[in-house]
C-alpha positions as CSV (number, residue, x, y, z in Angstrom):
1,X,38.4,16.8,11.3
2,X,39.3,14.1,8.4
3,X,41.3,12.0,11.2
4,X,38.4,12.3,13.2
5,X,35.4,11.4,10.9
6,X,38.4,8.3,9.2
7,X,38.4,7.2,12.9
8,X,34.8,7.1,13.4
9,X,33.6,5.3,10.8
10,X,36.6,2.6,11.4
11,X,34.3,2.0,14.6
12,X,31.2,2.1,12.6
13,X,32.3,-0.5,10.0
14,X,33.8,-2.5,13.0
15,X,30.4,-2.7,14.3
16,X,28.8,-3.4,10.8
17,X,31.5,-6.1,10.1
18,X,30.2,-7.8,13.1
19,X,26.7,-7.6,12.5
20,X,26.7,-8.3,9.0
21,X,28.6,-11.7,10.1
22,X,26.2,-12.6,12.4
23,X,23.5,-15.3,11.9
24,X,19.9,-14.9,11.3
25,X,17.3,-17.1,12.2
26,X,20.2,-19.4,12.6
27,X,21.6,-19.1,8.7
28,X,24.3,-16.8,8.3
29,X,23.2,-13.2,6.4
30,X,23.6,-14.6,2.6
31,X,24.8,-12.3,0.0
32,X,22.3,-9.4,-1.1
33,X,22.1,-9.1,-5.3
34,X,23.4,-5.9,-6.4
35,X,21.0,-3.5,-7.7
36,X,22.4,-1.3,-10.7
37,X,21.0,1.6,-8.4
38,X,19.2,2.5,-5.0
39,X,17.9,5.6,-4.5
40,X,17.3,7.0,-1.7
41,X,15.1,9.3,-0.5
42,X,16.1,11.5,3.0
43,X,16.1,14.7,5.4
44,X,18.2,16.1,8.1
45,X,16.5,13.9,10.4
46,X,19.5,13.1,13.5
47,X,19.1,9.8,13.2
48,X,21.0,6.5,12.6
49,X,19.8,6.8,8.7
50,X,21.7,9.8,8.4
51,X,24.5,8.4,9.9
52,X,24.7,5.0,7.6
53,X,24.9,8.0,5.2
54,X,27.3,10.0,6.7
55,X,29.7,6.6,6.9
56,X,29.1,5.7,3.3
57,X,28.1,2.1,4.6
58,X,25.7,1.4,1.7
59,X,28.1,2.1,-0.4
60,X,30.6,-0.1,0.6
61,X,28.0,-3.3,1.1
62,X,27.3,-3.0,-2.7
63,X,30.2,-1.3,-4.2
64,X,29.1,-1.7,-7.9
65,X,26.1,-0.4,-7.1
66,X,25.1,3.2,-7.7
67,X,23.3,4.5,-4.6
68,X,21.5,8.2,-5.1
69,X,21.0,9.7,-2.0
70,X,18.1,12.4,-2.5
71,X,17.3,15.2,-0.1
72,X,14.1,16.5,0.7
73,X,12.1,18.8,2.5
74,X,8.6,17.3,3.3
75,X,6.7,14.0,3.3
76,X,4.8,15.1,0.1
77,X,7.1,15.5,-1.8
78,X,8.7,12.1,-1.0
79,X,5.4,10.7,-1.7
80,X,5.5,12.4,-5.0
81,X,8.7,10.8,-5.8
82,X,7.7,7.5,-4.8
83,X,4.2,7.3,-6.6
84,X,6.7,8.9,-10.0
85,X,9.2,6.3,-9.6
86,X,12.1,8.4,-8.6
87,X,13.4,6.8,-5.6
88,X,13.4,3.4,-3.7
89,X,13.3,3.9,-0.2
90,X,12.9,6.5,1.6
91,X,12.2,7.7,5.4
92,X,9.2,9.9,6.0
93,X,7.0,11.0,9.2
94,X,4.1,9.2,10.2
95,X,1.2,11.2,8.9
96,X,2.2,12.0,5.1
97,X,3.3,8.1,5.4
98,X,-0.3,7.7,6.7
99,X,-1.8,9.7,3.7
100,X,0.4,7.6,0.9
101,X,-1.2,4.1,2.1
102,X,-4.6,5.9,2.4
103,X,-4.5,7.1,-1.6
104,X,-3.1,3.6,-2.2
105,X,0.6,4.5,-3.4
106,X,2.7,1.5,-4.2
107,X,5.1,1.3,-1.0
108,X,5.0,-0.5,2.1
109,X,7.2,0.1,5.6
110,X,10.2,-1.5,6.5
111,X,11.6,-0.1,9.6
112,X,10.5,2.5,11.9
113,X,13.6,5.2,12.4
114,X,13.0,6.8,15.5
115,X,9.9,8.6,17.7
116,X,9.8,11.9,18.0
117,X,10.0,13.8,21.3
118,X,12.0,17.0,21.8
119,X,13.5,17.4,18.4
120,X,10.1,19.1,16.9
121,X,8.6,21.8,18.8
122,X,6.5,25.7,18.7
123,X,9.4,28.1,18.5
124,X,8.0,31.8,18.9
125,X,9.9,35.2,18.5
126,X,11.0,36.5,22.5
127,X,9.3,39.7,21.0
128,X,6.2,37.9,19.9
129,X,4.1,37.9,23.3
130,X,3.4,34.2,23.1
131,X,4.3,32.4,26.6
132,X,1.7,29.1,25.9
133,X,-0.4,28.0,23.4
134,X,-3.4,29.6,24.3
135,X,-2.1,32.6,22.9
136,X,-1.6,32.3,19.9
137,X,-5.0,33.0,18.4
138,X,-4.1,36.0,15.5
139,X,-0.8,35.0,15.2
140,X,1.4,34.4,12.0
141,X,2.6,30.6,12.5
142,X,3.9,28.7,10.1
143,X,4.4,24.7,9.6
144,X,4.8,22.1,6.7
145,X,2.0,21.3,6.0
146,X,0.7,17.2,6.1
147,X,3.9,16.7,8.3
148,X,4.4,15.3,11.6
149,X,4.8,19.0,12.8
150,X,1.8,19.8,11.7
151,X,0.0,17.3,13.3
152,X,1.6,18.1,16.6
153,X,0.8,21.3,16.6
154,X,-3.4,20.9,15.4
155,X,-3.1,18.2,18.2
156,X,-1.3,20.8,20.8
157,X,-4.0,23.5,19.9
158,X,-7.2,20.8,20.3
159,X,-6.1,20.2,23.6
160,X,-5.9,23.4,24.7
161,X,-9.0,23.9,23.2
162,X,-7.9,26.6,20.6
163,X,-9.2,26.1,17.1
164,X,-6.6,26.0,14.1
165,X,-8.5,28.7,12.0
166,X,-8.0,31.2,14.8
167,X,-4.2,30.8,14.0
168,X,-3.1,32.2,10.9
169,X,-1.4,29.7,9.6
170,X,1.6,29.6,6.4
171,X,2.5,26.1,4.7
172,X,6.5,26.2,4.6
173,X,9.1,24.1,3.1
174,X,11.7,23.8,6.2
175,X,14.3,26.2,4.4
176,X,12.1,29.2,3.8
177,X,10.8,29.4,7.4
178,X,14.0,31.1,8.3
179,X,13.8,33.2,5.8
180,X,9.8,34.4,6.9
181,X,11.2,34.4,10.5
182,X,14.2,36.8,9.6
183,X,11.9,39.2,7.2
184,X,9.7,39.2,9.9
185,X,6.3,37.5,8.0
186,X,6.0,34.9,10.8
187,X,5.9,34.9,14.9
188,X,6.5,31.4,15.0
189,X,6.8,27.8,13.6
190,X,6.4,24.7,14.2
191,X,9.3,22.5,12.4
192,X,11.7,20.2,13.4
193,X,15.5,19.9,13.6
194,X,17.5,21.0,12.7
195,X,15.4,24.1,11.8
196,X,14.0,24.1,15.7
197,X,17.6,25.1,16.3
198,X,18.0,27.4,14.3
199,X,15.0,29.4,14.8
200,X,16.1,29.0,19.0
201,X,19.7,30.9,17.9
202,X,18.1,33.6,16.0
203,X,16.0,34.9,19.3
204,X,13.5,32.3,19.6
205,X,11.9,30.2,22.9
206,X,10.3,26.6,22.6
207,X,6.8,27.0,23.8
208,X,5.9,23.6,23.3
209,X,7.0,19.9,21.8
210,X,6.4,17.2,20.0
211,X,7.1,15.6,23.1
212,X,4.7,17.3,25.3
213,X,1.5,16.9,22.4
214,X,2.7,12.8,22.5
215,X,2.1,12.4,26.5
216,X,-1.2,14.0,26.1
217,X,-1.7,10.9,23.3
218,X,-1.0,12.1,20.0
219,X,2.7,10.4,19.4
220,X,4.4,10.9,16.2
221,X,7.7,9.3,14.3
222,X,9.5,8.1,10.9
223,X,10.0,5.3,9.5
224,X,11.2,3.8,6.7
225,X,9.5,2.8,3.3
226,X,10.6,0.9,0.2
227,X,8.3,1.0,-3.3
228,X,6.8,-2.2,-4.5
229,X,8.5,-2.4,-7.4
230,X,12.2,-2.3,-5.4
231,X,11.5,-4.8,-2.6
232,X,9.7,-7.6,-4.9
233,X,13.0,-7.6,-7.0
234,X,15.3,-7.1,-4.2
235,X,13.9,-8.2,-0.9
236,X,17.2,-9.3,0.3
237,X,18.5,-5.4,-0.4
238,X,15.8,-4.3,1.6
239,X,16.9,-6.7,4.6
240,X,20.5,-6.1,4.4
241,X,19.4,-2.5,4.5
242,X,17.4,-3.1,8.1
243,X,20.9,-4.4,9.0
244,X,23.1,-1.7,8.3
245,X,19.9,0.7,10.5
246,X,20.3,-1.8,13.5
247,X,24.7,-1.2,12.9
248,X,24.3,2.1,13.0
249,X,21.6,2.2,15.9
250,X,24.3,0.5,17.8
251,X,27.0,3.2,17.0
252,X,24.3,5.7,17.8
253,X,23.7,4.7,21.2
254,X,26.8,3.1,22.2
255,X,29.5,5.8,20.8
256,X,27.6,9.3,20.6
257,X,30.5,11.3,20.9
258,X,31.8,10.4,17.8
259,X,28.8,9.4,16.5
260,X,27.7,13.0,17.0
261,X,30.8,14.5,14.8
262,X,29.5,12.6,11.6
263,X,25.7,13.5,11.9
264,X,27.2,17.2,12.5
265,X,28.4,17.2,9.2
266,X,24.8,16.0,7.7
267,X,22.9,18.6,9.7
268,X,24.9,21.1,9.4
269,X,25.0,22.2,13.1
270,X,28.1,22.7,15.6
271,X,28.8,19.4,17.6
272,X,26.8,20.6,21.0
273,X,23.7,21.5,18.9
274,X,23.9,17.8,17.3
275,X,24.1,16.1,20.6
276,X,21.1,18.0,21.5
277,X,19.1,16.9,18.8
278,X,20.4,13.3,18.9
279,X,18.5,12.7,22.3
280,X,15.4,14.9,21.5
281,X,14.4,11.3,19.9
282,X,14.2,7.9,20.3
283,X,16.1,6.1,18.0
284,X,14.9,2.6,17.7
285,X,17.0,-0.5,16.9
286,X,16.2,-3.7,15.0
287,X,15.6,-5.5,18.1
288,X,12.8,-3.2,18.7
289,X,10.6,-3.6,16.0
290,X,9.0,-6.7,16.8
291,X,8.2,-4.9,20.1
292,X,4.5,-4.2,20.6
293,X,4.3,-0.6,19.9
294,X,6.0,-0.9,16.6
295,X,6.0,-3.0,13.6
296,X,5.9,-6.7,14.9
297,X,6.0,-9.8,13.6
298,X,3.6,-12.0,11.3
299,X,1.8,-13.7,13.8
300,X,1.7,-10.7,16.3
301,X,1.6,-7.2,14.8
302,X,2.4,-4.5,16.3
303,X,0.1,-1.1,16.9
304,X,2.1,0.6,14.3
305,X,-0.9,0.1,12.0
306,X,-3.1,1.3,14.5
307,X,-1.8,4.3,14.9
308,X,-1.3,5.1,10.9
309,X,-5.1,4.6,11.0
310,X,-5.4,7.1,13.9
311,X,-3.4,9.6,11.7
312,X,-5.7,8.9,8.5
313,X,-8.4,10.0,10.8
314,X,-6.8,13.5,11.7
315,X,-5.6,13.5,8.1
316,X,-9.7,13.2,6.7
317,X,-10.5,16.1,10.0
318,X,-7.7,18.4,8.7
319,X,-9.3,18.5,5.3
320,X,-6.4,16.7,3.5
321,X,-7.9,13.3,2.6
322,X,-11.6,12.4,1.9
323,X,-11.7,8.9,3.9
324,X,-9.7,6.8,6.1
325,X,-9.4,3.0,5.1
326,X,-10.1,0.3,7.2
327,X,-7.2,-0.7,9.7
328,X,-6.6,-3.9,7.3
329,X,-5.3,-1.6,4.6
330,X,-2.3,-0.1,6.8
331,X,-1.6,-3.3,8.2
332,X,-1.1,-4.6,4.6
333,X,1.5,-1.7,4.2
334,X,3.9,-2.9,6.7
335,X,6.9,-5.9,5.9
336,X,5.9,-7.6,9.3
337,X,7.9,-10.5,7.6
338,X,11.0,-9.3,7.5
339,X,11.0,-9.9,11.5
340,X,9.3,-13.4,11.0
């Protein structure tokens, strides 16, 4: 296994090497200031975040840098962090990232990750009776809360036209849902990987995804987000970062095999569950976020902001914030200048 992960990130930092040398907007990438510390804030997300962890490629662009990766379990608690100024940047799903620009916290979005499709989905007990989501009125379910699972699922029941207080419904941190499903408290869950696979192992069938809920219009993704404070000190940190995310994107797409044994490691799944996971999402590139769906550029923004402000308006439904702004203030919250 240690030949095998030395050997993969050779062909990571081959890739980074090359990019990193590469010329931007016709000037060649200058030299980032080093930060005493970046700190990080992340999940088990199977993405090409995770793997510029996994590779230790941060740490080897600023070497006299401290970087602090921190784990976490939902979007609120990130948002917690962020508005306490524990961490820097940090990756989070569209709607708790929707409900921190909303109540005005001091970050704004970088990058977005990846769309999620398969890798979040309604796994229910085989013993539970529940073949579709029209049954699962009087059923234990449980979900985090604010997250992009939950908004899947209130999306999945309103168009099939069942009503969220006919579920009864548990807000979980990720970790204890296995717990619930093993004691037997819940039938279900809504959650993402790799917790989705878990739950599928332990006697569990998908019943619906994040995938499905997105074609009937309710999409859903992460993306990446850097605190005022950090980025007007070290905007060039912020863009070397985007670089190392488009590097690893590369890897990602162009050597999942290997790819795959590194994010293993960060999940904590066996290689065939990884590779599963990997292309339950979309992993998007640098390349792409100028692209009209996502972030855009100064002078042509993307929809990203348009859909934030579509989340803010589930977010006020679902109870969890009093008032969506206006579409100006998400549009604020997004770095379209970095891909001037």
């Amino acid at each position: 296994m240690k030949s095998t992960l030395k050997l993969t990130r050779s062909f990571f930092m081959v890739i980074l090497a090359v990019v990193l040398s590469a010329t931007i907007g016709g000037q060649a990438l200058a030299a980032a200031s080093e930060p005493d510390e970046i700190r990080l804030g992340y999940w088990e997300s199977p993405n090409e975040e995770l793997l510029v962890k996994q590779t230790g490629a941060l740490e080897a662009k600023y070497p006299n840098t401290k970087i602090t990766w921190v784990e976490f379990q939902a979007g609120t608690d990130i948002l917690a962090a962020i508005q306490g100024r524990a961490i820097d940047v940090a990756t989070i799903g569209t709607p708790p990232g929707s409900l921190g620009i909303a109540n005005g916290l001091p970050y704004k979005i970088f990058y977005v990750h990846d769309i999620i499709y398969e890798s979040e989905g309604l796994v229910v007990k085989e013993t539970s009776g529940i073949d579709s989501v029209d049954d699962l009125p009087g059923k234990k379910i449980a979900t985090v809360f604010s997250s992009t699972s939950h908004f899947s699922l209130s999306n999945a029941l309103k168009f099939a036209g069942v009503k969220e207080t006919d579920l009864i419904l548990y807000n979980m941190p990720a970790p204890d849902i296995y717990a619930a499903w093993e004691r037997g408290d819940i039938e279900g869950a809504y959650v993402w990987e790799p917790m989705k696979s878990k739950l599928l192992e332990a006697g569990g069938k998908q019943i619906v995804s994040s995938g499905q809920v997105a074609e009937q219009g309710a999409l859903t993704g992460e993306f990446g987000i850097v605190s005022d404070s950090f980025y007007e000190a070290h905007p060039d940190v912020v863009a070397a970062y985007v670089e190392l995310l488009d590097a690893a994107s590369y890897a990602y797409r162009e050597d999942q095999a290997n790819t795959a044994k590194l994010i293993s490691v960060g999940l904590g799944l066996g290689l065939p569950e990884t590779v599963k996971a990997m292309n339950e999402i979309k992993v998007l590139s640098k390349s792409d976020q100028i692209k009209p769906d996502y972030i855009g550029t100064s002078s042509a923004p993307g929809n990203l902001a348009r859909l934030l402000k579509e989340t803010a308006d589930f977010l006020v439904e679902q109870k969890n914030l009093k008032s969506s702004p206006e579409l100006s203030v998400f549009q604020q919250a997004i770095l379209t200048e970095l891909y001037d």
